[in-house]
Backbone as CSV, one residue per row, in Angstrom:
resi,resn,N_x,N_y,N_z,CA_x,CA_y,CA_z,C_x,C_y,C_z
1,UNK,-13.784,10.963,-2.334,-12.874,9.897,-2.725,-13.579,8.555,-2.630
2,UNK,-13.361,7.637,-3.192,-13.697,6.312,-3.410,-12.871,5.325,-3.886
3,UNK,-12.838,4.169,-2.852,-11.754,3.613,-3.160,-12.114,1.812,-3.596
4,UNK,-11.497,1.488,-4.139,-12.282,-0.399,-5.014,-10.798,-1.277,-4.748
5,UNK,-11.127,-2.581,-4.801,-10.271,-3.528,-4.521,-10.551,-5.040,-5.082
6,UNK,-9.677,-5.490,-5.658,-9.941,-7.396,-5.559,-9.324,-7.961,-4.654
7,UNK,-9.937,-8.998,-4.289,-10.338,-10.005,-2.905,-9.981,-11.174,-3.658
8,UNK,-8.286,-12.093,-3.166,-8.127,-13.549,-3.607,-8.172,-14.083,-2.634
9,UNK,-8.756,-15.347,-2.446,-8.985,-16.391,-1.278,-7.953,-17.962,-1.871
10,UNK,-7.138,-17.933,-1.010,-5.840,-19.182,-1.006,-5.759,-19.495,0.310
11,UNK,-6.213,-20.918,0.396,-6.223,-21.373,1.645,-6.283,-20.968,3.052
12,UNK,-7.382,-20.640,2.817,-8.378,-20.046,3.942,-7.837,-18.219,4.287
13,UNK,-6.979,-17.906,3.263,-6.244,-16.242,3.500,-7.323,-15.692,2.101
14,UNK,-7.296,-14.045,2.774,-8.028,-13.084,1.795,-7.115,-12.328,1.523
15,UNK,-6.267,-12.449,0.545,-5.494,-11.153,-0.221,-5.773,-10.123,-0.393
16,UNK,-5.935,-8.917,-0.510,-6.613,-7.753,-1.330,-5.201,-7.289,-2.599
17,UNK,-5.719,-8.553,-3.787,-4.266,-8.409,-4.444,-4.010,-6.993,-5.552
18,UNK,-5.156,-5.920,-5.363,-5.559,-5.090,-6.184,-6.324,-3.633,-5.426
19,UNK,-5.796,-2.551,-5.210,-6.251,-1.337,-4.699,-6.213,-0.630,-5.639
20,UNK,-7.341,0.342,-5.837,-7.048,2.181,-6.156,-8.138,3.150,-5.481
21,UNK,-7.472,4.127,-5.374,-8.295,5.038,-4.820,-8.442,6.174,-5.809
22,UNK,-9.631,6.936,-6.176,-10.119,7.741,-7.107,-10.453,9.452,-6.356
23,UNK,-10.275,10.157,-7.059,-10.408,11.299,-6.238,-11.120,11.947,-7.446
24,UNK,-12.567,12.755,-6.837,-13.173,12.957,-7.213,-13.382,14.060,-8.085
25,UNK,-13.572,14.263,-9.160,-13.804,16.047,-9.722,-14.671,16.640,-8.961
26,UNK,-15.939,16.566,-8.461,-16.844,17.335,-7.882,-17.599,16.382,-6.721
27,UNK,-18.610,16.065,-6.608,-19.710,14.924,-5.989,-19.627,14.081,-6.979
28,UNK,-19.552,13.797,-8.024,-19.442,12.376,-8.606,-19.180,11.396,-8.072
29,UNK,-20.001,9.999,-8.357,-19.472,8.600,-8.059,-19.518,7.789,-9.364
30,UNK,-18.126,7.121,-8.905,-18.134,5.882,-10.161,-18.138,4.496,-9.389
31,UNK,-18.488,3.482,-10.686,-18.676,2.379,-10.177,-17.368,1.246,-10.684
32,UNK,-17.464,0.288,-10.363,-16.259,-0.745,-10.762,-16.025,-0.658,-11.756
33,UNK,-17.402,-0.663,-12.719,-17.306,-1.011,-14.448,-16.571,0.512,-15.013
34,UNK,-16.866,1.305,-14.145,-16.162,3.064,-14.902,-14.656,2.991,-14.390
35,UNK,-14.267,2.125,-12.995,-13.182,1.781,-12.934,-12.001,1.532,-14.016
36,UNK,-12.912,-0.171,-14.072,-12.175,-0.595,-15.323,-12.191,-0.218,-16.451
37,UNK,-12.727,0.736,-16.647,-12.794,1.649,-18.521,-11.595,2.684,-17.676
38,UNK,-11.584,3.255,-16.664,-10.150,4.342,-16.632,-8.748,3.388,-16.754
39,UNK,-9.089,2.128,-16.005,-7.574,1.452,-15.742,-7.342,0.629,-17.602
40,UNK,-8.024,0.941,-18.210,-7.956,0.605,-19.838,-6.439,1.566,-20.194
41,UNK,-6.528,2.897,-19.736,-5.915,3.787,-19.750,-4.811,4.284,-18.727
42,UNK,-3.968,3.191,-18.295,-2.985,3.734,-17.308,-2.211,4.482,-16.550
43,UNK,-1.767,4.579,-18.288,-0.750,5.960,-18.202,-1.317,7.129,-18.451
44,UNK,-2.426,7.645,-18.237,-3.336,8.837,-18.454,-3.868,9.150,-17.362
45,UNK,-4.515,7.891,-16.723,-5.233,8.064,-15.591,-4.863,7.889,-13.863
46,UNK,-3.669,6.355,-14.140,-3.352,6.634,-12.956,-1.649,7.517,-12.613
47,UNK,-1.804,8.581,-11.481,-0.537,9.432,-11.161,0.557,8.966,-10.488
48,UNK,-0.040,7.552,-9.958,1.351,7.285,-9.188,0.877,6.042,-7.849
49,UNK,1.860,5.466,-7.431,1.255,4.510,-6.080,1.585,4.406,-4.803
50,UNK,0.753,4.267,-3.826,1.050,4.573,-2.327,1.554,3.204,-2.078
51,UNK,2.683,2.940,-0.996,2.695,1.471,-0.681,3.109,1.560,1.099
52,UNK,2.413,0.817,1.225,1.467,0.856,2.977,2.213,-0.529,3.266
53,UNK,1.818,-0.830,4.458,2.569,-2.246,5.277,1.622,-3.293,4.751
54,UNK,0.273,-3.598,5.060,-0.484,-5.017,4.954,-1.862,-3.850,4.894
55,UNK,-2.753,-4.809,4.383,-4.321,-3.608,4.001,-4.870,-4.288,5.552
56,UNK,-5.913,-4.002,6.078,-7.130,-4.362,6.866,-8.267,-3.939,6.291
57,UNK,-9.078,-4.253,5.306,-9.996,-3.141,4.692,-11.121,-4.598,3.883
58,UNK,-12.355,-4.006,3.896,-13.151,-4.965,3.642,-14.134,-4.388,2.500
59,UNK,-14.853,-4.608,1.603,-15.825,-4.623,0.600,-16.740,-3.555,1.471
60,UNK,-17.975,-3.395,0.874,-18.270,-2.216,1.396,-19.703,-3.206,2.412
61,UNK,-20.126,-3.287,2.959,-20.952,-3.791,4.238,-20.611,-5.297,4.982
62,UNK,-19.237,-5.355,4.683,-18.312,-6.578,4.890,-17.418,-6.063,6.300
63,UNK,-17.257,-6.904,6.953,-16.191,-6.611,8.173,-15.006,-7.559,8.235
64,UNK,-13.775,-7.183,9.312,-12.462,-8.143,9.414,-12.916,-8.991,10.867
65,UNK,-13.884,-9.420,11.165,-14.535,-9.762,12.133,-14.791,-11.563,12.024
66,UNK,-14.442,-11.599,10.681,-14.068,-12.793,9.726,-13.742,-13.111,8.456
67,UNK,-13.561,-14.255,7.959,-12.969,-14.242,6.303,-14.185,-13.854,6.006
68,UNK,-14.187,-12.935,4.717,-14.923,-12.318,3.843,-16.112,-13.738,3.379
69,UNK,-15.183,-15.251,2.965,-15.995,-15.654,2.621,-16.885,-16.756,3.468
70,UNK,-16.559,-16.469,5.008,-17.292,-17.066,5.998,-18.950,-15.893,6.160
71,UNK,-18.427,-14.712,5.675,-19.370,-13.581,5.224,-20.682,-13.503,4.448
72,UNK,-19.982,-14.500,3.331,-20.899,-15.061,2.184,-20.326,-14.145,1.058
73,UNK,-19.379,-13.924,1.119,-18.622,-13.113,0.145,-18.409,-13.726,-1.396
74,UNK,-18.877,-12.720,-2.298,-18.870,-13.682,-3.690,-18.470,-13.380,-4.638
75,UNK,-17.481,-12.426,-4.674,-17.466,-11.348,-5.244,-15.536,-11.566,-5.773
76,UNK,-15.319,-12.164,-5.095,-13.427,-12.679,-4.842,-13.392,-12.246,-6.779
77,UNK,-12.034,-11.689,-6.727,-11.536,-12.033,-7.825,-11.866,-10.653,-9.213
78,UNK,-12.748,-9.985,-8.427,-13.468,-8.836,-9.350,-13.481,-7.566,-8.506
79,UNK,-13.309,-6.548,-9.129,-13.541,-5.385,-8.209,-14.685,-4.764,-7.939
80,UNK,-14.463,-4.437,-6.217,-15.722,-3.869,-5.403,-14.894,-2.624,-4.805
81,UNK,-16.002,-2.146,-4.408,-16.129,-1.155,-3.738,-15.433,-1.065,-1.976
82,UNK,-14.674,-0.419,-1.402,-14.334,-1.006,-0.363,-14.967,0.291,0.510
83,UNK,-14.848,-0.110,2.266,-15.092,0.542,2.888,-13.537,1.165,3.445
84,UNK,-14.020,2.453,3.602,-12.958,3.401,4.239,-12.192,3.002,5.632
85,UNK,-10.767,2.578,5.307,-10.189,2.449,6.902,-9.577,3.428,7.356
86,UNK,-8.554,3.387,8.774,-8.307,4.188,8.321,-7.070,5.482,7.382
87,UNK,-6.543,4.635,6.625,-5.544,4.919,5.795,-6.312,5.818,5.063
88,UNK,-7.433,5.323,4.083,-8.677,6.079,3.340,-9.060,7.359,3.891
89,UNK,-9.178,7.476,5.048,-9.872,8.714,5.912,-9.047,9.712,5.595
90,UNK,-7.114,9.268,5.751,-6.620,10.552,5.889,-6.213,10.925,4.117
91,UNK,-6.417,9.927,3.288,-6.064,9.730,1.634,-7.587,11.002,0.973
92,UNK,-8.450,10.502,2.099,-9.416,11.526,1.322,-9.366,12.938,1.773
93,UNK,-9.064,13.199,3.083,-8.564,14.645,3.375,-7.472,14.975,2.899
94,UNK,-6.626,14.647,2.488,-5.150,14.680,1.895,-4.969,15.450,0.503
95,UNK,-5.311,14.211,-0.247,-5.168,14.502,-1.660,-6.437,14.956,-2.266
96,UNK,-6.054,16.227,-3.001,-7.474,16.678,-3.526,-6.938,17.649,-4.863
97,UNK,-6.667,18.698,-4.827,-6.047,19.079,-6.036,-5.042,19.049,-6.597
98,UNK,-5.044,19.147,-8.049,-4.122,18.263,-8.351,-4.254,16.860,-8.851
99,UNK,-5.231,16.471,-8.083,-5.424,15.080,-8.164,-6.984,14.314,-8.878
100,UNK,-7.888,15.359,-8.963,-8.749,15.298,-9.354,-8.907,14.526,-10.421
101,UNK,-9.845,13.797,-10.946,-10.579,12.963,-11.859,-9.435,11.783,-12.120
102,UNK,-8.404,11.838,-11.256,-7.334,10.781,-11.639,-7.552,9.634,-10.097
103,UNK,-6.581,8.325,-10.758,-6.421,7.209,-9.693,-5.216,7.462,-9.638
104,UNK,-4.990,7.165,-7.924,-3.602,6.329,-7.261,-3.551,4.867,-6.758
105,UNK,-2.910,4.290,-6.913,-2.749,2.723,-6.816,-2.159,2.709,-5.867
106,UNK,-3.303,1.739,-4.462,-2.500,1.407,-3.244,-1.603,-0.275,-3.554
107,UNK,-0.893,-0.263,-2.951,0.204,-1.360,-2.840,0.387,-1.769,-1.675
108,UNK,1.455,-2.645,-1.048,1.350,-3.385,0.142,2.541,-3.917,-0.091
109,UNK,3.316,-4.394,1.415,4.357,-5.001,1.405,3.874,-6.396,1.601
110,UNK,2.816,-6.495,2.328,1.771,-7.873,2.382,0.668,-8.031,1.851
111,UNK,-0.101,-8.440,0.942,-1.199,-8.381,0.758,-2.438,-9.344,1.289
112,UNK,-1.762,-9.874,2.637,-2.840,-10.274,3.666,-3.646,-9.575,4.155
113,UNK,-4.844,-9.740,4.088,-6.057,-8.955,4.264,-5.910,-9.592,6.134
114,UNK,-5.431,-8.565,7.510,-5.290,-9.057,8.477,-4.811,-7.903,9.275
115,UNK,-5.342,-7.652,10.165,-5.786,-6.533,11.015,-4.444,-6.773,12.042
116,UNK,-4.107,-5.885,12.737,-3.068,-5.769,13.458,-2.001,-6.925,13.388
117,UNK,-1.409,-6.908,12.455,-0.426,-8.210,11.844,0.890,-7.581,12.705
118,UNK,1.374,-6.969,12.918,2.530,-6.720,14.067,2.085,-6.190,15.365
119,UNK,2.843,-6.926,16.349,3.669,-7.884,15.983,2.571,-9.772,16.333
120,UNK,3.536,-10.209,15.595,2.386,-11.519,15.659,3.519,-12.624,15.026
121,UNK,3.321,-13.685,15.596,3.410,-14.923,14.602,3.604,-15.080,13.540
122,UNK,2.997,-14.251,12.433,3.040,-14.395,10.776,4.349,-13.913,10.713
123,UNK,5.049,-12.612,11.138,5.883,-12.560,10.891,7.164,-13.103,10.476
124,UNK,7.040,-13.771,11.483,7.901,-14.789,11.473,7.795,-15.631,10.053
125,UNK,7.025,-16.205,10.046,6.369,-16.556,8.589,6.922,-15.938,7.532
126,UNK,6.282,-14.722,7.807,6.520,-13.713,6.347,8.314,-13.960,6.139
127,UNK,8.981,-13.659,7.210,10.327,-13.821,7.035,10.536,-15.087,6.459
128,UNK,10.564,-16.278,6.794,10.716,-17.660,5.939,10.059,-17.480,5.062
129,UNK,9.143,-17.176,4.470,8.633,-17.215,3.380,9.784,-16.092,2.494
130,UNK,9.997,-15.087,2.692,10.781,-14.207,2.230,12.404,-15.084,1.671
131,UNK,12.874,-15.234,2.809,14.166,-16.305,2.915,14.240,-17.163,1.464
132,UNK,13.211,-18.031,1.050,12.946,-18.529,-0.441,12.139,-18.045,-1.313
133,UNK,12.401,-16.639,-1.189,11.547,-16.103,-2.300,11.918,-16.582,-3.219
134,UNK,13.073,-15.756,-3.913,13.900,-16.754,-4.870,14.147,-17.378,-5.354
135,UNK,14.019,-18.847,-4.444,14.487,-20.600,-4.205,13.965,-20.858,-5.547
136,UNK,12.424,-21.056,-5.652,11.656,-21.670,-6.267,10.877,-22.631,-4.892
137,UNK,11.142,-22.468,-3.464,10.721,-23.384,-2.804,9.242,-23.002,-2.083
138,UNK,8.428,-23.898,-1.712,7.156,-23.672,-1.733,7.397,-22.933,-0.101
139,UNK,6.251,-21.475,0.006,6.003,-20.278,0.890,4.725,-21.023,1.820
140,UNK,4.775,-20.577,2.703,3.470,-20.663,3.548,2.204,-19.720,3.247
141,UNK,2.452,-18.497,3.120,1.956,-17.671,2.012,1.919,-17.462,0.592
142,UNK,0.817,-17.224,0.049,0.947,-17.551,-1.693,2.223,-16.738,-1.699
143,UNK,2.456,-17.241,-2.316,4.149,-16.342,-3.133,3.688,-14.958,-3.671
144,UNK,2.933,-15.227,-4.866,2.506,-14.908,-6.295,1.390,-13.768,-5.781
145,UNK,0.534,-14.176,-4.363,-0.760,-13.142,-3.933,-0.073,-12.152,-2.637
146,UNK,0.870,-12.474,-1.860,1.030,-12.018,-0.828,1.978,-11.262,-0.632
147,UNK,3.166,-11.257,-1.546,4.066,-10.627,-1.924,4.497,-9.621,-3.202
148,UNK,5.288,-8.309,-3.136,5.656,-8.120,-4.201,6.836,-8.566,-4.956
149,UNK,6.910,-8.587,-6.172,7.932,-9.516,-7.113,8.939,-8.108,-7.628
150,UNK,9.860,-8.088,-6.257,10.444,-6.986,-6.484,11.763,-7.058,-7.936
151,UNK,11.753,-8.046,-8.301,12.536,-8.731,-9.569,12.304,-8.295,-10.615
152,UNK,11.280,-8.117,-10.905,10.277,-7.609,-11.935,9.096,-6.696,-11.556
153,UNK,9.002,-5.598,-11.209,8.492,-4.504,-10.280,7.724,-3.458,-11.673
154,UNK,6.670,-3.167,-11.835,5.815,-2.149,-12.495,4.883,-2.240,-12.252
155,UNK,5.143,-0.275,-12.225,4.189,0.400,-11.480,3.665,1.376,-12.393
156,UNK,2.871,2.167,-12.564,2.031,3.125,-13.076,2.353,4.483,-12.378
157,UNK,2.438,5.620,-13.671,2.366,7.181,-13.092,3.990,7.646,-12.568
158,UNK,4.140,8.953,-12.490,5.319,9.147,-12.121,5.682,9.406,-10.754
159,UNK,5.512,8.655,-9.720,5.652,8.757,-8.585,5.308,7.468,-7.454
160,UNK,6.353,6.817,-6.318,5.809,6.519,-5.844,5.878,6.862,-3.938
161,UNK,4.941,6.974,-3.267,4.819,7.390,-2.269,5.026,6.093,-1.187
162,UNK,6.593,5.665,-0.147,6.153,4.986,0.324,6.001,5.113,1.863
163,UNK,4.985,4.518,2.343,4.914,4.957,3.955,4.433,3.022,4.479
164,UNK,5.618,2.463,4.429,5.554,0.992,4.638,6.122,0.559,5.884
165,UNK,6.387,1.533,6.759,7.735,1.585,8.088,8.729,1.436,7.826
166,UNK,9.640,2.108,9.327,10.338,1.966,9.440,11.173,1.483,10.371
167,UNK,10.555,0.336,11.417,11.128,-0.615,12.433,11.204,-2.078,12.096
168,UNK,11.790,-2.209,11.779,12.418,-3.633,11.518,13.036,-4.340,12.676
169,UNK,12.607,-5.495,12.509,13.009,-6.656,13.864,14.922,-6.988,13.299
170,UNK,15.675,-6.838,13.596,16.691,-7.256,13.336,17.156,-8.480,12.858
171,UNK,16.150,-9.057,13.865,16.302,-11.054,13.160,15.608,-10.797,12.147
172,UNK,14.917,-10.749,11.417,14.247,-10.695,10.642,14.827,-9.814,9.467
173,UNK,16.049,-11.317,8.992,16.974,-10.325,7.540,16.467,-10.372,6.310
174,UNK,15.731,-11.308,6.035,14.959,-11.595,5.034,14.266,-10.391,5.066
175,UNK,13.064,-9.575,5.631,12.297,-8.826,5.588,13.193,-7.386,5.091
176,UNK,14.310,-7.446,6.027,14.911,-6.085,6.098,15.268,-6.460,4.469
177,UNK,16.029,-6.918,4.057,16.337,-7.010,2.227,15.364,-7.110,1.408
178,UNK,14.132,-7.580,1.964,12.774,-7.581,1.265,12.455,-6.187,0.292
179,UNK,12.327,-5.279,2.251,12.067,-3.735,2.078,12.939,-3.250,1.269
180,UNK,14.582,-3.276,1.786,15.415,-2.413,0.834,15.120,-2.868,-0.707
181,UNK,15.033,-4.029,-1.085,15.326,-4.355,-2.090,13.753,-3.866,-3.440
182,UNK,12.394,-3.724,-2.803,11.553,-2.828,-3.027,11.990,-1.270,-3.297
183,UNK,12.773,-0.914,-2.667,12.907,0.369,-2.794,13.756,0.678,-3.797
184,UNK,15.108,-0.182,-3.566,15.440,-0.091,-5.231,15.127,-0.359,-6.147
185,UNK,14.503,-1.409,-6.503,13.612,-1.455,-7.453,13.078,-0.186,-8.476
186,UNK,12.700,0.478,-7.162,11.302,1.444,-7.233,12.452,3.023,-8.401
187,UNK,13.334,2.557,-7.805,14.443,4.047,-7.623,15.115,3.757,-9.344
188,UNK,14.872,1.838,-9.511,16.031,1.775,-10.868,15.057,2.111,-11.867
189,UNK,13.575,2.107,-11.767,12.394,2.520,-12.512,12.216,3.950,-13.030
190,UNK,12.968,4.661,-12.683,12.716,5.780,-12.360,11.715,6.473,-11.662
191,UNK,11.133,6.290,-11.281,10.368,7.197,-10.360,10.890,7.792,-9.421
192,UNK,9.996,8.772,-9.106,10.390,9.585,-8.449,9.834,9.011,-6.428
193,UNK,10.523,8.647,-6.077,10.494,8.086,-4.440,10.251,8.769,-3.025
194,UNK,9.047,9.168,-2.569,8.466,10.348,-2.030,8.144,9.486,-0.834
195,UNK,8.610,10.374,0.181,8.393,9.834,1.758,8.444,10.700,2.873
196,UNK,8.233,10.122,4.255,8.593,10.769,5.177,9.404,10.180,6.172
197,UNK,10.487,11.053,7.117,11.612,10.396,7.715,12.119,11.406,8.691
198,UNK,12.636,11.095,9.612,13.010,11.858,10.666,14.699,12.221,11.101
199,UNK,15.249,12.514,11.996,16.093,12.692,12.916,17.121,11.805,12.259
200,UNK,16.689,10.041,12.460,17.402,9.178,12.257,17.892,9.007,11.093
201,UNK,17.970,9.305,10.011,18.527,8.914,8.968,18.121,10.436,8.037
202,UNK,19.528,10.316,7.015,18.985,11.274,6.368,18.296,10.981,4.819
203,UNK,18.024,12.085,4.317,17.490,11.414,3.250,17.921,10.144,2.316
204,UNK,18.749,10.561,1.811,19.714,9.564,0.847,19.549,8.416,1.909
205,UNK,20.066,7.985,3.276,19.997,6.853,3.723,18.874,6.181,3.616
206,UNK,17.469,6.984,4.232,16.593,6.358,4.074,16.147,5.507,3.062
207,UNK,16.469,6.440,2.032,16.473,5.557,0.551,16.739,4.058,1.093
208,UNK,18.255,3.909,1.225,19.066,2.906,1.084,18.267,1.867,2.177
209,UNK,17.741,2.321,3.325,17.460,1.259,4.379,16.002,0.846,4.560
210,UNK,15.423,1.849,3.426,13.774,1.351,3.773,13.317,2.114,4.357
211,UNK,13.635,3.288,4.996,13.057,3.707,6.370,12.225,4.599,6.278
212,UNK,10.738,4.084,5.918,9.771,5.079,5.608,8.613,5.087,6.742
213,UNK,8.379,6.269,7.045,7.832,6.733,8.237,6.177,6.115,7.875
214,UNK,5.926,5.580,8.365,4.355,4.974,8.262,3.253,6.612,8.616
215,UNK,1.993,6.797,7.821,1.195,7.936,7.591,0.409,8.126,8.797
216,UNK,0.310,6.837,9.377,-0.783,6.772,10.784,0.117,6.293,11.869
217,UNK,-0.761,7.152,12.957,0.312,6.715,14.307,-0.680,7.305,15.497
218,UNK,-0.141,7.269,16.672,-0.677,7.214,17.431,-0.007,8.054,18.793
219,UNK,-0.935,8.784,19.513,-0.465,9.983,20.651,-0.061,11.274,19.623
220,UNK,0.903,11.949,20.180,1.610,13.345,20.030,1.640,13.186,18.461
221,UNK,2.013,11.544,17.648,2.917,11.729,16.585,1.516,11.604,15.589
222,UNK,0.566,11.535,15.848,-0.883,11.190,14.779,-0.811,12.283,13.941
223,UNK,-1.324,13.695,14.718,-1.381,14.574,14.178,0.062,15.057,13.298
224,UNK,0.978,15.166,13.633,2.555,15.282,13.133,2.557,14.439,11.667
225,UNK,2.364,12.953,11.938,2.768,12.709,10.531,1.160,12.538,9.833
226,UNK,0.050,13.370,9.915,-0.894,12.929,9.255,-0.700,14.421,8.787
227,UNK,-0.340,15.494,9.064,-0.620,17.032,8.448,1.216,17.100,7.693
228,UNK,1.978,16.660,7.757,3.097,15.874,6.937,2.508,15.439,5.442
229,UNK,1.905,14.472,5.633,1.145,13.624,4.475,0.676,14.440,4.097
230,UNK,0.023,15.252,4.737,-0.799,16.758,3.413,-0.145,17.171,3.159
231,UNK,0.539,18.015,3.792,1.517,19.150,3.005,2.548,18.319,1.975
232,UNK,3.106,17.106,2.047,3.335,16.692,0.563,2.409,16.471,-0.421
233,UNK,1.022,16.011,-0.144,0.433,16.072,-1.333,-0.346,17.310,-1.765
234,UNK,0.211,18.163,-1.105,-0.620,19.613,-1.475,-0.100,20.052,-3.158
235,UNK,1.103,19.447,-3.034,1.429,19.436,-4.685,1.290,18.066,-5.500
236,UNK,1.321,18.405,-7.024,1.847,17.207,-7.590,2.691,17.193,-8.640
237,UNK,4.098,16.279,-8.096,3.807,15.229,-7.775,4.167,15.713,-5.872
238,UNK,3.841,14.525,-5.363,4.281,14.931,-3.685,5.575,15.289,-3.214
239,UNK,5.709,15.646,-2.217,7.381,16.046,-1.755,7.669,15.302,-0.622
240,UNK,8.757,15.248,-0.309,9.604,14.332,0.583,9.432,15.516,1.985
241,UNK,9.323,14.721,2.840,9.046,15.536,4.284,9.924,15.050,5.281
242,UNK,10.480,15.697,6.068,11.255,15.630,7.439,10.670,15.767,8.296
243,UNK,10.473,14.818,9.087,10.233,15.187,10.533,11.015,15.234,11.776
244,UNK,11.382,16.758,12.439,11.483,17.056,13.415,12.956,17.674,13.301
């Protein structure tokens, strides 16, 4: 698997306003430019899109150790090659047949390029910024780079997979209508809306509240929802999973 990205820089923030990940027919590698000759072709090539919380993920001999372009990064604005985090690790053990010689398009509920963003400060942020999405009133975050424009929402392929969480701060109403309101979106598109969810809610709700089980985790539950994530994409398109 191999995965490429564009890098926008807005006041002193690195977006990654552009993901896909490619899954391979055999040992083959492609490069950006074979990229952009498949994404010529959308609806052929790519199957569908993952949408994750915020990326942490850097160009390929680049680190989050600083802005990309304190790095000497030069590249903003065009697609590179990224290095594997670890979302990538379990995307390349995951998906494999089925999926071959095709792209999936990663997505984001943030597209701040920013490493353990919950819980933190921005949040807060992100919520006011959310609050006037709408307005027309000026965001602390680009509007246009950091957010999705769930108003006008298209996506590629027949499927989308989301694993964006499911804990929400309560104060934080803006965010919670953010999420739901992504998801419908996603649902009035038709696509088909593929996740994982537990105990707490049942399917149909989840729909309604956002409540999508994030792919990576940590202790007892790593392994649980990372062999989850396979066994839905063992087919295609993926299947909706319960946990527990």
């Amino acid at each position: 698997m191999q995965t490429f990205g564009i890098f926008t820089k807005n006041i002193g923030h690195d977006y990654l306003t552009k993901q896909y990940i490619y899954i391979q027919e055999n040992d083959e590698t492609i490069t950006s430019s074979d990229l952009e000759i498949k994404l010529k072709k959308k609806s052929k090539n790519v199957l569908g899109t993952i949408f994750l919380f915020n990326p942490s993920i850097t160009p390929i001999g680049f680190n989050m150790d600083s802005s990309l372009e304190e790095q000497g990064y030069e590249s903003y604005d065009k697609f590179a090659e990224l290095e594997f985090d670890r979302n990538c690790i379990l995307f390349a053990s995951a998906i494999k047949d089925g999926y071959r010689g095709k792209l999936l398009e990663i997505r984001y509920l943030y597209n701040y390029n920013y490493e353990n963003i919950e819980p933190t400060p921005i949040m807060e942020e992100f919520d006011a910024d959310l609050d006037r999405f709408t307005s027309g009133q000026l965001t602390r975050y680009d509007k246009f780079l950091n957010y999705q424009d769930y108003t006008n929402l298209s996506l590629n392929g027949k499927f989308v997979f989301f694993a964006s969480g499911n804990k929400y701060d309560r104060h934080h109403k803006a965010i919670i209508d953010y999420a739901r309101s992504l998801s419908s979106a996603v649902q009035k598109l038709g696509k088909e809306l593929i996740f994982m969810y537990d105990k707490n809610y049942n399917e149909q709700e989840s729909k309604e509240v956002a409540y999508f089980l994030p792919i990576l985790a940590h202790g007892k539950l790593r392994d649980i929802r990372a062999n989850a994530f396979k066994k839905s994409f063992s087919t295609n398109p993926p299947t909706i999973q319960r946990l527990g």
